[in-house]
N, C-alpha and C positions, 0 to 999 in steps of 0.2 A: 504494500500500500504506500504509494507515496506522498500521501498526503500525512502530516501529522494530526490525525482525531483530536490525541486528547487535549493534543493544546490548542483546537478550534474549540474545544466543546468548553475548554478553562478560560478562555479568550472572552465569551462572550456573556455581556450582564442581561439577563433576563427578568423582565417586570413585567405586570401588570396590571391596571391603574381604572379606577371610573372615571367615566365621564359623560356628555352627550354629544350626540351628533344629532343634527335638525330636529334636534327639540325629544328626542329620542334615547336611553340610557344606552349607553353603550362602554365596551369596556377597550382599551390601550394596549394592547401585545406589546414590548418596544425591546428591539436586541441592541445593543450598544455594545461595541470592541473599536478595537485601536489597529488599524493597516501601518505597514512601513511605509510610506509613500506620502506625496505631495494631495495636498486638497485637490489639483487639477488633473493630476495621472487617475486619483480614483475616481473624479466625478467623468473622465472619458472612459474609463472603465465599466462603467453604470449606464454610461446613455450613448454609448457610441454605439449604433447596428452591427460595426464590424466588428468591435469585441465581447456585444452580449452573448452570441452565440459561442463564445470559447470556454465560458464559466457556466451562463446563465441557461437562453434560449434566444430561438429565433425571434426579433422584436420586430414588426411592420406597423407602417402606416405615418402620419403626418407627426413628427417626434420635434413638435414644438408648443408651446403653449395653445391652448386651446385644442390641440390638436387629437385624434382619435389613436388609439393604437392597440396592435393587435401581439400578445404573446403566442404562440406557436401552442397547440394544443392546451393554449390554460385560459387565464383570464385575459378580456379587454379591460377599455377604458379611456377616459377622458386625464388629458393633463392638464390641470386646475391651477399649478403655481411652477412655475420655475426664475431660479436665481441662482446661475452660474458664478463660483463652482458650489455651492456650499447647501440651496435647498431646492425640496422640486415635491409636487404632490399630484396624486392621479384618484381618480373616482375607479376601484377594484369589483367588475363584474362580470361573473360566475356564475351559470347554471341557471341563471334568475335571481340569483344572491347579490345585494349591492354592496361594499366596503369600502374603505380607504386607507390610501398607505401613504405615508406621508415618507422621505430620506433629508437626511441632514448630514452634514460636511464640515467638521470643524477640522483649522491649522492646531497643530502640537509640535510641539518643541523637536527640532531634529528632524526634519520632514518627515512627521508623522501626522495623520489622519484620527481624528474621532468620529466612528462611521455609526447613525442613530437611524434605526428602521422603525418606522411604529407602524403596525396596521391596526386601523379600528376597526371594529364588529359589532355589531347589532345585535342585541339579545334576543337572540332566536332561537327556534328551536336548535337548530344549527351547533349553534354554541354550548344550548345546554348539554348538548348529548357529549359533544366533543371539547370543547374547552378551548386555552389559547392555544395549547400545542395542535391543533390541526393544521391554523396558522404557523404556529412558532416554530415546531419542527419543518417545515418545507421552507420557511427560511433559515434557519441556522443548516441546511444543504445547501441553499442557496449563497450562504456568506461564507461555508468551507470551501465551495468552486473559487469563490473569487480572492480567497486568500493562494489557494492554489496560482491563480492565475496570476498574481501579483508577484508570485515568489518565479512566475517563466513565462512569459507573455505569450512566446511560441507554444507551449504546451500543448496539448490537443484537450478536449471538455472530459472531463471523468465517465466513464461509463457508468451509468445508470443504475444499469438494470445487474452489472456486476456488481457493483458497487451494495446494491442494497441486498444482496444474494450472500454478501460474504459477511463472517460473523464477526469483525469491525463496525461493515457499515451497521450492521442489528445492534452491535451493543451501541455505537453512538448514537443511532435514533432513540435506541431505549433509555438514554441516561437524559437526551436533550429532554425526552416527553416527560420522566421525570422530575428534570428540571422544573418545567412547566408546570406541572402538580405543586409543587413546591410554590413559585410564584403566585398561581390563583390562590392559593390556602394564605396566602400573607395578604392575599389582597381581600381575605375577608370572605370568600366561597371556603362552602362547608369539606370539610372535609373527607366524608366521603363521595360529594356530589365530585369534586376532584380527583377522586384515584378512582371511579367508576369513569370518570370521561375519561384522565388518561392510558387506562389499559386499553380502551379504544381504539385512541392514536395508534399505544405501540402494536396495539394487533395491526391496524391497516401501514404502518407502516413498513411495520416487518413480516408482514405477507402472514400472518396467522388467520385465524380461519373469519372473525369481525371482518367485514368488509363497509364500504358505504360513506366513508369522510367525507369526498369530492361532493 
């Protein structure tokens, strides 16, 4: 495996937070970690077409404000706020599912990067079954691609579907969804309404027999 797990999985601060959205309760998933790199290598990291697909996915469509855009078998969406290099926010919709995720970009000392993901969610059913690791785990894969990809630009994207096959990527999903369990219990969900969503996750995650997250 050439990626280092454990120290994505130590890398990254996991919270989550109330709040609302259009007048609606909703809760803050937010992963925050520290990249080696400049505010500007990561923010073209993140929104350049030609290097989402080496970490992330294939991103199409009008990739400017206002503009519409399409990820490659996942979600669309609108992009509501951009400010080169440091913030940028898009309307996240799924299935019939509407959310939003907002990316933040702060300078640190030594050209290093503080990289802040927050996706919001809607108390839904959605939510209640699964929790923040539905979201939270498919992004902390998403933020170990792009530490990969930071540490070799030329690289090729992780394989997937090995990746999630071998008993690395399983224990990593399982500690991240864990993780997750951990955060919502601090945020004030009960605690078994927490470790009943996340054995969820880690079953859809780790290919166990629960299916149904998406």
């Amino acid at each position: 495996m050439m990626v280092d797990l454990e120290g994505c999985f130590g890398a990254v601060t996991r919270t989550v937070s109330e709040l609302e959205r259009e007048g609606k309760p909703a809760r803050n998933v937010t992963l925050e970690r520290f990249y080696d790199t400049t505010p500007d290598d990561l923010w073209d990291a993140v929104t350049n077409p030609e290097r989402l697909p080496r970490w992330f996915a294939p991103v199409s469509g009008e990739l400017s404000l206002g503009g519409r855009f399409q990820i490659q078998h996942n979600a669309g969406g609108v992009i509501t706020a951009c400010e080169p290099p440091h913030y940028f926010a898009v309307t996240w919709e799924f299935a019939g599912g509407l959310s939003w995720v907002e990316l933040r970009i702060a300078a640190e000392e030594g050209e290093r990067s503080r990289f802040t993901l927050s996706h919001i969610c809607p108390i839904d059913d959605h939510w209640k079954k699964f929790g923040p690791g539905a979201v939270g785990v498919g992004w902390d894969l998403a933020l170990a691609g792009l530490a990969f990809h930071l540490s070799d630009n030329d690289a090729e994207r992780i394989d997937e579907h090995a990746f999630g096959a071998s008993s690395e990527g399983k224990a990593f999903m399982t500690d991240c969804s864990e993780d997750w369990r951990r955060a919502a219990v601090a945020a004030g969900e009960l605690p078994s309404q927490a470790g009943e969503a996340a054995k969820r996750v880690t079953a859809f995650y780790t290919g166990s027999e629960m299916q149904g997250i998406e």
